[in-house]
NURO-567001 format. One record per residue: residue in three letters; x, y, z of N, C-alpha, C in turn. Coordinates in pm, whole numbers, plus 50000, padded with zeros to 5 digits. Layout:
BEGIN
<rest=ALA&neast=X&nnorth=Y&nup=Z&caeast=X&canorth=Y&caup=Z&ceast=X&cnorth=Y&cup=Z>
...
This chain:
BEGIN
<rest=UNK&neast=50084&nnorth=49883&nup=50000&caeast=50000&canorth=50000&caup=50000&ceast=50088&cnorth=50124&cup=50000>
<rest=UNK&neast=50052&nnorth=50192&nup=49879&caeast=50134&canorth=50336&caup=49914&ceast=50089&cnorth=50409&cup=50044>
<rest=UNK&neast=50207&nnorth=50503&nup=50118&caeast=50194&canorth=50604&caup=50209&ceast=50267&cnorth=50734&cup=50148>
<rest=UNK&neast=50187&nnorth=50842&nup=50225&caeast=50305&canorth=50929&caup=50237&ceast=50315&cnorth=50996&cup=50361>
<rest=UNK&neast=50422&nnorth=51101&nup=50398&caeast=50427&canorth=51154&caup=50526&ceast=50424&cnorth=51283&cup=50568>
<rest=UNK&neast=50340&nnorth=51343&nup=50665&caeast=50290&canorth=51436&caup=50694&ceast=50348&cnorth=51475&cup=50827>
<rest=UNK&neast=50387&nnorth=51629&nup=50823&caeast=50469&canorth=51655&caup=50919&ceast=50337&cnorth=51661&cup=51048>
<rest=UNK&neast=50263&nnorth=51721&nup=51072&caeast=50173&canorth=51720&caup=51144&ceast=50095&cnorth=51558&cup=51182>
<rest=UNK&neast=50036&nnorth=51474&nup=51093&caeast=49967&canorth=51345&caup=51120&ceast=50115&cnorth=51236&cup=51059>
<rest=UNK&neast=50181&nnorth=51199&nup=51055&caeast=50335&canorth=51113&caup=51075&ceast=50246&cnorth=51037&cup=50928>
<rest=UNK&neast=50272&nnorth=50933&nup=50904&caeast=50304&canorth=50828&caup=50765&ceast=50144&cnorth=50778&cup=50787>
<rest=UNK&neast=50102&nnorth=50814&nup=50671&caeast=49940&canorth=50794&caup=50592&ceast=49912&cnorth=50704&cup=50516>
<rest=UNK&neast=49863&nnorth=50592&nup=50529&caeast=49809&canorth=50510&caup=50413&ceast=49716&cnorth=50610&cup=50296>
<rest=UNK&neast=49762&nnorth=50545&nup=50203&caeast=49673&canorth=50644&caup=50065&ceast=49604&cnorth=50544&cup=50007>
<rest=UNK&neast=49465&nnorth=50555&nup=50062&caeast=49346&canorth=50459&caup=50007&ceast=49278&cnorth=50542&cup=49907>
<rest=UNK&neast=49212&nnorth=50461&nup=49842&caeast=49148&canorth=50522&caup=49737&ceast=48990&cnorth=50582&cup=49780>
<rest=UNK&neast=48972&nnorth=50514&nup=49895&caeast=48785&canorth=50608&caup=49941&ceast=48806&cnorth=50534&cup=50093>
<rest=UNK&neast=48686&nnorth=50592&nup=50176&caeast=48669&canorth=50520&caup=50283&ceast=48667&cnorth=50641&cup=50378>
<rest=UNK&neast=48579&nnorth=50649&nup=50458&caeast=48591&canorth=50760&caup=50612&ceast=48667&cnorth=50731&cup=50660>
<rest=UNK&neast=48735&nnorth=50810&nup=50732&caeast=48776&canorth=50804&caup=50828&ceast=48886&cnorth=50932&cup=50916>
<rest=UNK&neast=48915&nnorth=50889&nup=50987&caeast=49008&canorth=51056&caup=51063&ceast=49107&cnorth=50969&cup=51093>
<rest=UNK&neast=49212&nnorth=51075&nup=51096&caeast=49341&canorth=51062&caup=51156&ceast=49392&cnorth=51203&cup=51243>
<rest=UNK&neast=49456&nnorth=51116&nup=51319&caeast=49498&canorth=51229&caup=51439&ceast=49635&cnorth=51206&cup=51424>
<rest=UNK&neast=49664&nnorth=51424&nup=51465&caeast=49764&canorth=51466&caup=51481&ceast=49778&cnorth=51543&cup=51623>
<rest=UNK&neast=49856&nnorth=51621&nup=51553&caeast=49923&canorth=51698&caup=51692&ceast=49994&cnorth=51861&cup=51637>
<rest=UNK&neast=49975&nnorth=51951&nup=51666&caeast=50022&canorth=52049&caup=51646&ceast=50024&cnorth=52117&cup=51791>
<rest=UNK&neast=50139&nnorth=52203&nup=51806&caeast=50190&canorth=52277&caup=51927&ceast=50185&cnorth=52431&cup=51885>
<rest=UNK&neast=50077&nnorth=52470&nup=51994&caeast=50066&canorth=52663&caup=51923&ceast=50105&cnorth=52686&cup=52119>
<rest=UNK&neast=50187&nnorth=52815&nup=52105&caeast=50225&canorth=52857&caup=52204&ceast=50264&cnorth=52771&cup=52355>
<rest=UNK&neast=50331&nnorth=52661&nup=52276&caeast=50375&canorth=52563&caup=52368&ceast=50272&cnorth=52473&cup=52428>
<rest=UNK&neast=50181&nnorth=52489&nup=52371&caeast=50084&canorth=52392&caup=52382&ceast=50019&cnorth=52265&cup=52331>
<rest=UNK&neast=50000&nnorth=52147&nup=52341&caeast=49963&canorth=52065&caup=52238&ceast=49845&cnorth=52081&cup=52222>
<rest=UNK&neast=49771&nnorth=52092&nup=52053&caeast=49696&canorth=52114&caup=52006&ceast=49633&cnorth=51946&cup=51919>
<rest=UNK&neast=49526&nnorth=51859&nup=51979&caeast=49497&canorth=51753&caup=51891&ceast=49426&cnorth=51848&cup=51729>
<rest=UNK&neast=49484&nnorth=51778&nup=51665&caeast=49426&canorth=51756&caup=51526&ceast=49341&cnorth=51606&cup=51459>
<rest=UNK&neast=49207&nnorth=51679&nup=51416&caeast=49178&canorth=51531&caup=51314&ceast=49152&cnorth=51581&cup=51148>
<rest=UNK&neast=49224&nnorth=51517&nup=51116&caeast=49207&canorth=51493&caup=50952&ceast=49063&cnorth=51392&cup=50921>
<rest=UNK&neast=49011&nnorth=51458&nup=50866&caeast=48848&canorth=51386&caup=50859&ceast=48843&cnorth=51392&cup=50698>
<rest=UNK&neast=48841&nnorth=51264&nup=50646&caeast=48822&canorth=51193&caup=50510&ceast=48691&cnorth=51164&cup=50486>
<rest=UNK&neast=48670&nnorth=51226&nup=50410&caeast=48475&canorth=51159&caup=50393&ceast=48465&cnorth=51060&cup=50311>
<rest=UNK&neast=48347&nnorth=50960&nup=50338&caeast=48347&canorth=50848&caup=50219&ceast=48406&cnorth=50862&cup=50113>
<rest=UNK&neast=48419&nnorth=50981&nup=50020&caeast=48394&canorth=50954&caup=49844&ceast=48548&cnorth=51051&cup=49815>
<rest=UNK&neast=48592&nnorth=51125&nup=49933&caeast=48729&canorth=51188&caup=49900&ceast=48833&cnorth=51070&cup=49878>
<rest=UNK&neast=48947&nnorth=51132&nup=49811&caeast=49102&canorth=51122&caup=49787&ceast=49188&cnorth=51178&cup=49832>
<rest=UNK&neast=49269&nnorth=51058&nup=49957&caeast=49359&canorth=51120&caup=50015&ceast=49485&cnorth=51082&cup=49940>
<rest=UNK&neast=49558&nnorth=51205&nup=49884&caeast=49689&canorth=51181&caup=49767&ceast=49793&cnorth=51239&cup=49898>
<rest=UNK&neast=49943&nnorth=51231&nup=49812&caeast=50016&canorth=51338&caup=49885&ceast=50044&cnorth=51474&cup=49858>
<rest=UNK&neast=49971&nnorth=51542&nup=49739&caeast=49910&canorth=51690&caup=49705&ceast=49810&cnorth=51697&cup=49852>
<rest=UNK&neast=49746&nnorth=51661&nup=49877&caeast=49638&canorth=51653&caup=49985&ceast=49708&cnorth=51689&cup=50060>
<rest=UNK&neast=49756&nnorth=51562&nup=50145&caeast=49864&canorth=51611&caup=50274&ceast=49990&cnorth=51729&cup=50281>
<rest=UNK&neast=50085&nnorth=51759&nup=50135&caeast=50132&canorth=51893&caup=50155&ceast=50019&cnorth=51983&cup=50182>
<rest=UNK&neast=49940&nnorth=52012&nup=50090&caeast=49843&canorth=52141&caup=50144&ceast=49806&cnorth=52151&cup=50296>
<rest=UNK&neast=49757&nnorth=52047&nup=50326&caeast=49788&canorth=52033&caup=50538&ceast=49818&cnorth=52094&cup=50560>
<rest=UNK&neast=49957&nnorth=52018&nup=50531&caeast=50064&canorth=52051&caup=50644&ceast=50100&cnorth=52191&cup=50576>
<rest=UNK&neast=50064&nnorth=52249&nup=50437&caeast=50119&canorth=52406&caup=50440&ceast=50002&cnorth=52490&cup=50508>
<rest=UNK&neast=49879&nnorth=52503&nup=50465&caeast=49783&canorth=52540&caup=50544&ceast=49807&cnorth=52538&cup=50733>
<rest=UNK&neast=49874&nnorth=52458&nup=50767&caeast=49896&canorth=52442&caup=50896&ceast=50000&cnorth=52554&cup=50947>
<rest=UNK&neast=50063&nnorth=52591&nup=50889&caeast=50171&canorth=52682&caup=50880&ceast=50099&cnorth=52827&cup=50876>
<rest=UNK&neast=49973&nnorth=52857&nup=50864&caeast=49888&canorth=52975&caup=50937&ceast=49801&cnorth=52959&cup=51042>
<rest=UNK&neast=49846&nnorth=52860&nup=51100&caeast=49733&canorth=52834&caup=51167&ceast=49740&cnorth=52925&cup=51301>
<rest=UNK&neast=49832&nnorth=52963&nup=51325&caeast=49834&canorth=53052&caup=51446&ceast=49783&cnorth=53202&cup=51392>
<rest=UNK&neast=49712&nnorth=53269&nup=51273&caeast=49699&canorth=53340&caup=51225&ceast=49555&cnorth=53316&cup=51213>
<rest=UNK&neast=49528&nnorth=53173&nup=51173&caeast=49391&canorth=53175&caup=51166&ceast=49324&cnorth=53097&cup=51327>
<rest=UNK&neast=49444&nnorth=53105&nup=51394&caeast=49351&canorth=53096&caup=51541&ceast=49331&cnorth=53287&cup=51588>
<rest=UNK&neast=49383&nnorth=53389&nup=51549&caeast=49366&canorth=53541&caup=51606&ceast=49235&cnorth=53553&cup=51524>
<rest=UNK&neast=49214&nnorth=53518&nup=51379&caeast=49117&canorth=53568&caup=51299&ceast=48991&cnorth=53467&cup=51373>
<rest=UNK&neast=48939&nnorth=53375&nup=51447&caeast=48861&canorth=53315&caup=51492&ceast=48826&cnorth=53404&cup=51624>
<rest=UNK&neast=48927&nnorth=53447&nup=51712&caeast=48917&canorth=53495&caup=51828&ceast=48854&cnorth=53652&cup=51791>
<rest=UNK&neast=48900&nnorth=53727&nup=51671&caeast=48844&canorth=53799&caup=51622&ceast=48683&cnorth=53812&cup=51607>
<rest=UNK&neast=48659&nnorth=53703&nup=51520&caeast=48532&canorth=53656&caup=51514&ceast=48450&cnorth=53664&cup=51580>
<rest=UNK&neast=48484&nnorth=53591&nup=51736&caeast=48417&canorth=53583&caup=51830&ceast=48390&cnorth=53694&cup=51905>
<rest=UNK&neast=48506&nnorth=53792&nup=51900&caeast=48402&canorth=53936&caup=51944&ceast=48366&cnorth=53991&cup=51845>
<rest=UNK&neast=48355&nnorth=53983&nup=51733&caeast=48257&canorth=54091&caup=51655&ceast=48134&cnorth=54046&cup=51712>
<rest=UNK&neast=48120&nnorth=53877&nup=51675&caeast=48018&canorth=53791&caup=51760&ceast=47929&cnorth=53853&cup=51881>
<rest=UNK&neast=48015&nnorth=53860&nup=51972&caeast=47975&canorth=53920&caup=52128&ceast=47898&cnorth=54115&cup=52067>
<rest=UNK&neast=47877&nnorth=54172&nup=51962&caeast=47811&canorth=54286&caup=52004&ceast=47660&cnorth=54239&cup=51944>
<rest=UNK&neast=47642&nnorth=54099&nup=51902&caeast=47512&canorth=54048&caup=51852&ceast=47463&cnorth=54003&cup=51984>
<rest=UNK&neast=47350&nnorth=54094&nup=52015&caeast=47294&canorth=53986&caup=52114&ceast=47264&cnorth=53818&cup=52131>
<rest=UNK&neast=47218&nnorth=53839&nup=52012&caeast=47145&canorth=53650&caup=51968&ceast=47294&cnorth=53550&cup=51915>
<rest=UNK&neast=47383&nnorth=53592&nup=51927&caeast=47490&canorth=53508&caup=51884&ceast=47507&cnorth=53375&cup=51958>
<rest=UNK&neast=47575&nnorth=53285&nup=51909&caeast=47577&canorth=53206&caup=51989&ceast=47728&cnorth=53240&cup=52084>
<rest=UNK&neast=47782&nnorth=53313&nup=52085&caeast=47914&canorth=53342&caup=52155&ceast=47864&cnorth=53437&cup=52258>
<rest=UNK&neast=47758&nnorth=53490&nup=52232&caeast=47705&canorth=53549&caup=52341&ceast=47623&cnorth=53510&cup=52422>
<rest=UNK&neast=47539&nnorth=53362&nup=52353&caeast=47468&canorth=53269&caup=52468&ceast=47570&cnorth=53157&cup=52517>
<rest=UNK&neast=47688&nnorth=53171&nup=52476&caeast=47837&canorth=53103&caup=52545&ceast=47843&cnorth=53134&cup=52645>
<rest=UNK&neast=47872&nnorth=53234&nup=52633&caeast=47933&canorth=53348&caup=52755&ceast=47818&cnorth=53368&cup=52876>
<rest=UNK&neast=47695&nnorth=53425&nup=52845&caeast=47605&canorth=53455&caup=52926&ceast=47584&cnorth=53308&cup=53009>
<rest=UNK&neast=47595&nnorth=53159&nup=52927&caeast=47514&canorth=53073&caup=53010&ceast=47659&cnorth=52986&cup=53127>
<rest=UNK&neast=47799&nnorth=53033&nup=53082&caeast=47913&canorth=52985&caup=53121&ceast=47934&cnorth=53118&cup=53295>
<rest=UNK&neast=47890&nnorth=53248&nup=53275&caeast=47927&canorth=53316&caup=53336&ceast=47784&cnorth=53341&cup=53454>
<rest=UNK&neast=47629&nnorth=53307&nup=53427&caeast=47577&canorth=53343&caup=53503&ceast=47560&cnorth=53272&cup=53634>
<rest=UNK&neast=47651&nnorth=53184&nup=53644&caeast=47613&canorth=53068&caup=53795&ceast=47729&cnorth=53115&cup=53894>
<rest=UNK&neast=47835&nnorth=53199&nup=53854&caeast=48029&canorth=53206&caup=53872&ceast=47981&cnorth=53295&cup=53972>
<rest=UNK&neast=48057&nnorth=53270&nup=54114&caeast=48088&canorth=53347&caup=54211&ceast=48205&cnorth=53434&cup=54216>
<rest=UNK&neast=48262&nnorth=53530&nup=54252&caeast=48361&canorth=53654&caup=54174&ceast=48482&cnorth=53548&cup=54196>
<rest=UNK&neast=48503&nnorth=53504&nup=54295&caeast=48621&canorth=53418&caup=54299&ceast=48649&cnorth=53313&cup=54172>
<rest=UNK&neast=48532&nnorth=53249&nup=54129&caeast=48584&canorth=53173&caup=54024&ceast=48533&cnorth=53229&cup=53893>
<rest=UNK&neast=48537&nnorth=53352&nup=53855&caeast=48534&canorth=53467&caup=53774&ceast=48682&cnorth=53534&cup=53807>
<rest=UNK&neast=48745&nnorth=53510&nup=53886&caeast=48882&canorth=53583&caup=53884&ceast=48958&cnorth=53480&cup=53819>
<rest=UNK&neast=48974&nnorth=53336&nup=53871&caeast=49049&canorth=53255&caup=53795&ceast=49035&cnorth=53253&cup=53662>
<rest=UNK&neast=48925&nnorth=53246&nup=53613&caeast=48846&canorth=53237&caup=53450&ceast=48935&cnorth=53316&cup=53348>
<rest=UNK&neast=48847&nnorth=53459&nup=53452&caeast=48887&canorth=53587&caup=53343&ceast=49002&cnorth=53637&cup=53401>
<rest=UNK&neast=49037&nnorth=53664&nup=53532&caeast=49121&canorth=53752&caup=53554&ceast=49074&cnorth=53848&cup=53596>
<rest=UNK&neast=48927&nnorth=53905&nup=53595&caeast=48887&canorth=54047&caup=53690&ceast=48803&cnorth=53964&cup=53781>
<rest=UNK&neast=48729&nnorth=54074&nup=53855&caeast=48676&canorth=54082&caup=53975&ceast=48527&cnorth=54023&cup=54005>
<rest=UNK&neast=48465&nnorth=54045&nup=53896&caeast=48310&canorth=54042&caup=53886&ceast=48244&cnorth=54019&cup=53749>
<rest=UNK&neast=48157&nnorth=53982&nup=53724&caeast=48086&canorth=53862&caup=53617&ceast=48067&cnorth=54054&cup=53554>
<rest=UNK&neast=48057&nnorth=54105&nup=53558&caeast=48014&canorth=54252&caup=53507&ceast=48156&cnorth=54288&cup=53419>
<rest=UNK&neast=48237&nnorth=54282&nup=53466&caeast=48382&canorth=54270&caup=53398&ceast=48419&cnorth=54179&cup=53314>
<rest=UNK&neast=48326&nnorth=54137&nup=53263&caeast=48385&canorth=54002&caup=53170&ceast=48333&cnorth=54061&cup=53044>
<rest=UNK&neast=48435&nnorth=54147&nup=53003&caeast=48395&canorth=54209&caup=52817&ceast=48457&cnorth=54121&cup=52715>
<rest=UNK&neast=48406&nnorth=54153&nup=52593&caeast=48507&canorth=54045&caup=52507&ceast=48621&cnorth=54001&cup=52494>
<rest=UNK&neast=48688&nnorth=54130&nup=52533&caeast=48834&canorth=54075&caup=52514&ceast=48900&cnorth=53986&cup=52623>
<rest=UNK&neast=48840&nnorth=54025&nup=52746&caeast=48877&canorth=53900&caup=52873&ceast=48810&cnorth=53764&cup=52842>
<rest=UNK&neast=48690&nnorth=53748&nup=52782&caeast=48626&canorth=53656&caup=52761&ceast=48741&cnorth=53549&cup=52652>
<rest=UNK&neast=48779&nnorth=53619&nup=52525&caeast=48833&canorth=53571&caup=52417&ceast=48997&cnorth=53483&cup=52471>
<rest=UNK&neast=49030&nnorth=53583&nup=52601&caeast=49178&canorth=53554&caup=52656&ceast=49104&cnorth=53415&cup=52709>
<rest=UNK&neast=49034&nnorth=53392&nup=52774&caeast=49016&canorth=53289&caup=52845&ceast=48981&cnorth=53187&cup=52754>
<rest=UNK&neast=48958&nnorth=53188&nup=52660&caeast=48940&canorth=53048&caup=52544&ceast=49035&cnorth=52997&cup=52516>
<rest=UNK&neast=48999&nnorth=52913&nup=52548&caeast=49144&canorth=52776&caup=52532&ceast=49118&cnorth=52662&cup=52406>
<rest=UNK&neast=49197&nnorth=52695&nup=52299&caeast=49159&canorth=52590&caup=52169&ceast=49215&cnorth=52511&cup=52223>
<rest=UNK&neast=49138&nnorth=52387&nup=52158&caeast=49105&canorth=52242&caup=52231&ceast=49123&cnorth=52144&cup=52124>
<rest=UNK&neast=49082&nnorth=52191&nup=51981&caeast=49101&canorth=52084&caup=51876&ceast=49065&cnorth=52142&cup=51740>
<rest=UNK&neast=49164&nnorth=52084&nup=51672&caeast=49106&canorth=52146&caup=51554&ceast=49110&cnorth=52048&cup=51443>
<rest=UNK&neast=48988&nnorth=52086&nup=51350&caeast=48959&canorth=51961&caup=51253&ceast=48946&cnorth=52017&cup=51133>
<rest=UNK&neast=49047&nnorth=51912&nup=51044&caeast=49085&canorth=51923&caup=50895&ceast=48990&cnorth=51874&cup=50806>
<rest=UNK&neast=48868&nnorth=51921&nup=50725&caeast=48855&canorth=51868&caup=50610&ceast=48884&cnorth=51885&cup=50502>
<rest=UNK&neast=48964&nnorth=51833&nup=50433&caeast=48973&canorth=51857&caup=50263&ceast=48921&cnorth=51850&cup=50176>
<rest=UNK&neast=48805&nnorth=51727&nup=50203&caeast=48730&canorth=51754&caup=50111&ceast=48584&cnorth=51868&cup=50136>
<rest=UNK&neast=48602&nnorth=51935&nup=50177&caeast=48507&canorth=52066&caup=50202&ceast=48572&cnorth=52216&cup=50236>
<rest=UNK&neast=48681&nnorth=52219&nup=50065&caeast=48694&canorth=52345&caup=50094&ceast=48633&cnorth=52502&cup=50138>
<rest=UNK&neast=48514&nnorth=52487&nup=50198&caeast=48464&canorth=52557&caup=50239&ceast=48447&cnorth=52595&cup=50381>
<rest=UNK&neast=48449&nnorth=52469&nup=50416&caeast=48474&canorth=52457&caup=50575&ceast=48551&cnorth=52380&cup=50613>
<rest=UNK&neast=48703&nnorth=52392&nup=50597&caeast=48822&canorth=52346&caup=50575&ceast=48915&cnorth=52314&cup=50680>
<rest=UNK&neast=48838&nnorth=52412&nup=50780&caeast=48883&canorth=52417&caup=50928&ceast=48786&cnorth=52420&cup=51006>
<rest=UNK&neast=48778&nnorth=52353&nup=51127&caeast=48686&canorth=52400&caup=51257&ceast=48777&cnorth=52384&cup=51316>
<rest=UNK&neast=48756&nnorth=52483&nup=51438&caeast=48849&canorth=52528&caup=51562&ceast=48713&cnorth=52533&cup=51691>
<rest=UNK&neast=48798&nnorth=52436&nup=51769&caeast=48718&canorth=52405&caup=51891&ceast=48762&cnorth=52502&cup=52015>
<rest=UNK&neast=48717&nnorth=52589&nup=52058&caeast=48730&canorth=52657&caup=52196&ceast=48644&cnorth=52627&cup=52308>
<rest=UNK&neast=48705&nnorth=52649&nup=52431&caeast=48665&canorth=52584&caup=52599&ceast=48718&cnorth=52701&cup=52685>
<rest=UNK&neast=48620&nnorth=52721&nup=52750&caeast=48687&canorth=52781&caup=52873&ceast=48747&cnorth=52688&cup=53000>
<rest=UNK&neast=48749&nnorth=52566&nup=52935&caeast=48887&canorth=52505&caup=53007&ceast=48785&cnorth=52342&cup=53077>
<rest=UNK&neast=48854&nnorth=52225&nup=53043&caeast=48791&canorth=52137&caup=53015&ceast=48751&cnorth=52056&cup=53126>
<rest=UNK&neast=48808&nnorth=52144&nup=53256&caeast=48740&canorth=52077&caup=53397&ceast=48611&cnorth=52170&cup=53461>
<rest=UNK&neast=48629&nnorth=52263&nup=53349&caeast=48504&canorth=52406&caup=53361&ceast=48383&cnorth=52324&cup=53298>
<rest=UNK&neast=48408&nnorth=52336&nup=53180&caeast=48259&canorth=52293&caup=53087&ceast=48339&cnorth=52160&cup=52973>
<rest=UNK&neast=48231&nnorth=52105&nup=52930&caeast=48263&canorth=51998&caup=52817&ceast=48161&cnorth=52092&cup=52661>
<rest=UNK&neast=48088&nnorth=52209&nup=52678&caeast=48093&canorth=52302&caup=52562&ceast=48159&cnorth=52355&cup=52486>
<rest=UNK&neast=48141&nnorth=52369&nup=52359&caeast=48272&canorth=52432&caup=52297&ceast=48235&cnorth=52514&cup=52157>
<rest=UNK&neast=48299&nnorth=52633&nup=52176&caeast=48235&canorth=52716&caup=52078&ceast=48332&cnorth=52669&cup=51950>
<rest=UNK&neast=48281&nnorth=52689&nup=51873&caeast=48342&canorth=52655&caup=51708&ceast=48322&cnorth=52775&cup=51661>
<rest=UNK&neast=48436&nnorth=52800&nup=51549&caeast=48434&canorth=52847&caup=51445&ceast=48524&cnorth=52810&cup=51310>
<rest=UNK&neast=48462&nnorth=52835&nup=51183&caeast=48461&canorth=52716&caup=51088&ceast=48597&cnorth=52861&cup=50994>
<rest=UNK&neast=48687&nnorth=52816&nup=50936&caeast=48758&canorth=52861&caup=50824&ceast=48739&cnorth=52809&cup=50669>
<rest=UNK&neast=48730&nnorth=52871&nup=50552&caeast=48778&canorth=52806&caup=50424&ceast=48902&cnorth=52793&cup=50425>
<rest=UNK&neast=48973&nnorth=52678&nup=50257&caeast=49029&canorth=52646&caup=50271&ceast=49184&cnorth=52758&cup=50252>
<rest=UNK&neast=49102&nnorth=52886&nup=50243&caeast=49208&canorth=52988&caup=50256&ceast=49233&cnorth=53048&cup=50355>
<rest=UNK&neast=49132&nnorth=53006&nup=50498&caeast=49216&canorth=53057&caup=50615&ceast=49088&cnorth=53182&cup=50623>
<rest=UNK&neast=49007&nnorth=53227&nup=50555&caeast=48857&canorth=53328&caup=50575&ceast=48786&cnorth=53234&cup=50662>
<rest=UNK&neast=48809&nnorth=53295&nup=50773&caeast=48685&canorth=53250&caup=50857&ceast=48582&cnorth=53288&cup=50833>
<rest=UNK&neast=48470&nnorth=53179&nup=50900&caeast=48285&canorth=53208&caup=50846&ceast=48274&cnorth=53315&cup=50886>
<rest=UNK&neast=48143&nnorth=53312&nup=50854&caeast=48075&canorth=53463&caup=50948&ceast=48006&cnorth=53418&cup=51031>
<rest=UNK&neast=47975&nnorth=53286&nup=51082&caeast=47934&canorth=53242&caup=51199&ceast=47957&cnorth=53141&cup=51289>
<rest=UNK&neast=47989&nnorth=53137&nup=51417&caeast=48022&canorth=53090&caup=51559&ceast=47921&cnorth=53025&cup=51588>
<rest=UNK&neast=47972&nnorth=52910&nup=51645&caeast=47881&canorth=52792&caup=51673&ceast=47863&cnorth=52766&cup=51829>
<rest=UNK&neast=47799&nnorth=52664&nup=51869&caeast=47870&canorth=52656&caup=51979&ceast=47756&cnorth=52514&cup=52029>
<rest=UNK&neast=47839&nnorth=52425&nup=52084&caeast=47836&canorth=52280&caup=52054&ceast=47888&cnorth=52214&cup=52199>
């Protein structure tokens, strides 16, 4: 069986169809970051495929600011879902565990940009065959906090959507 090798997901069987994911690993700010490569039934995974990855991967710390971006333009929509994130993550928090979170004092102090610091990407998932939504990026306000996680989706040029999920 041919392979080829991917700096991010290590040595790939190259089947001709079949689902399935493969996991990687990428490190953003000293952190390990899981990756899944998600193959849909009817795609072709070549090794044109896997360079683009792994070059696409090579913004990815660019297209994690343009997501965080996102998410506060997000936050001045009331009905967003980054704003029913936030509202349903922050209204139970006593100031003490609102200081650990965010870093200020009181659930009243939690504006976007403290909110956005406190998101912690958690995973991010590759499809190729849907250059359109080419990326999802999983955020947590931290995974002994909540098992929720807001998404936001990139094309395969790194343009994030215009809309935040949250899952």
């Amino acid at each position: 069986m041919e392979t080829a090798v991917s700096r991010h997901f290590g040595e790939i069987a190259l089947t001709p169809a079949g689902q399935r994911i493969i996991s990687g690993r990428y490190e953003h700010d000293g952190v390990p970051i899981p990756l899944d490569l998600s193959i849909g039934e009817h795609d072709r995974i070549d090794e044109a495929c896997l360079h683009k990855v792994d070059y696409r991967l090579r913004f990815l710390p660019e297209l994690i600011d343009a997501a965080r971006e996102r998410i506060i333009q997000d936050l001045d929509d009331d009905n967003s879902a980054a704003v029913e994130y936030r509202h349903f993550h922050c209204q139970n928090l006593n100031d003490g565990r609102v200081h650990e979170l965010f870093g200020v004092a009181t659930k009243d102090e939690v504006d976007g940009e403290c909110f956005v610091q406190a998101l912690r990407l958690i995973k991010v998932g590759i499809f190729p065959g849907q250059p359109e939504r080419y990326f999802v990026l999983g955020f947590t306000l931290g995974e002994g906090f909540t098992d929720e996680v807001l998404l936001a989706a990139a094309d395969e040029n790194g343009v994030v959507d215009d809309e935040v999920e949250w899952d």
